[in-house]
C-alpha positions, 0 to 999 in steps of 0.5 A: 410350814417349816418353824422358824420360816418367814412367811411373805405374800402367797407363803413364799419364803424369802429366806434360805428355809427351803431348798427351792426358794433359789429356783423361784423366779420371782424371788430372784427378780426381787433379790435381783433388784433389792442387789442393784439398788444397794449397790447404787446406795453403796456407790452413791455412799462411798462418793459422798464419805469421798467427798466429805472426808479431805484425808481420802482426797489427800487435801489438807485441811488446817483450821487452826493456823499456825503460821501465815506469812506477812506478805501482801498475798498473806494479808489479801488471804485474811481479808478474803477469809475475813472482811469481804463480807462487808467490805466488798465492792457490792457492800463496802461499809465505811466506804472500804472495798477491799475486794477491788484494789484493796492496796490503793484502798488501804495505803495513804488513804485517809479514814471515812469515819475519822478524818485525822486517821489514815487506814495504813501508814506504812512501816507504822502499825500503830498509826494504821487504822486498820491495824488499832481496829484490827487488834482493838486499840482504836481510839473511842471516836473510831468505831469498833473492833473489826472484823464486827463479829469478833476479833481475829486471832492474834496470827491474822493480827500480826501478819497485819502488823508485820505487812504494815511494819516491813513497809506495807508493800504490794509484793508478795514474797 
């Protein structure tokens, strides 16, 4: 045995210690398939760092937005991202769905939680419902800041604000 060899099963050598070992047919059914499954391994890693890494997919991701309009699709998008959670049709707490027809749910309606309150009012955030919720200058008889798992960031709020303020129309521009 020559130093340094690296001994395996019936002293074959599974490195390049000895001249012969390329010729041996069962070292090179065991490289054979040592090499297709690194291959698949590979192949399967290369589609999962593709997949997981949006900058290879030429897709832009933002987490930090920086700018959302001020249209009804803009304010659709923030209870999306948002509020369907517990405003949904299947899960609608206080009686609000903004999942269905979040417009007709929304605009002129009166509050469930307080009968004096009107969810929007349109060209008025002040008196809107969901805008005081929104930006958590409700009156103490009206619940919490909403969404209940803490306040949005000021960009949602005041996209909200500016919808409700230009009129709080269905359009989107």
């Amino acid at each position: 045995m020559r130093i340094g060899a690296v001994m395996k099963g019936k002293n074959r050598c599974l490195t390049s210690c000895a001249p012969n070992v390329r010729d041996d047919p069962l070292y090179v059914t065991r490289l054979t398939k040592f090499g297709a499954r690194m291959r698949s391994c590979w192949f399967f890693g290369l589609l999962f760092v593709v997949g997981c890494d949006d900058s290879l997919m030429a897709i832009e991701v933002n987490d930090t937005a920086t700018e959302v309009g001020n249209d009804y699709c803009a304010v659709q998008g923030i209870f999306a991202s948002h509020c369907i959670d517990c405003h949904s049709a299947s899960a609608a707490l206080g009686g609000l769905d903004l999942e269905s027809d979040a417009y007709g749910a929304l605009v002129g309606v009166q509050a469930e939680i307080d009968a004096k309150a009107t969810l929007v009012v349109a060209g008025d955030p002040s008196q809107s419902l969901l805008y005081t919720k929104m930006s958590g200058t409700q009156a103490d008889n009206q619940g919490g800041v909403m969404p209940s798992t803490g306040q949005l960031d000021a960009l949602y709020i005041d996209a909200v604000e500016a919808w409700i303020t230009a009129g709080a129309t269905e359009s989107c521009d």
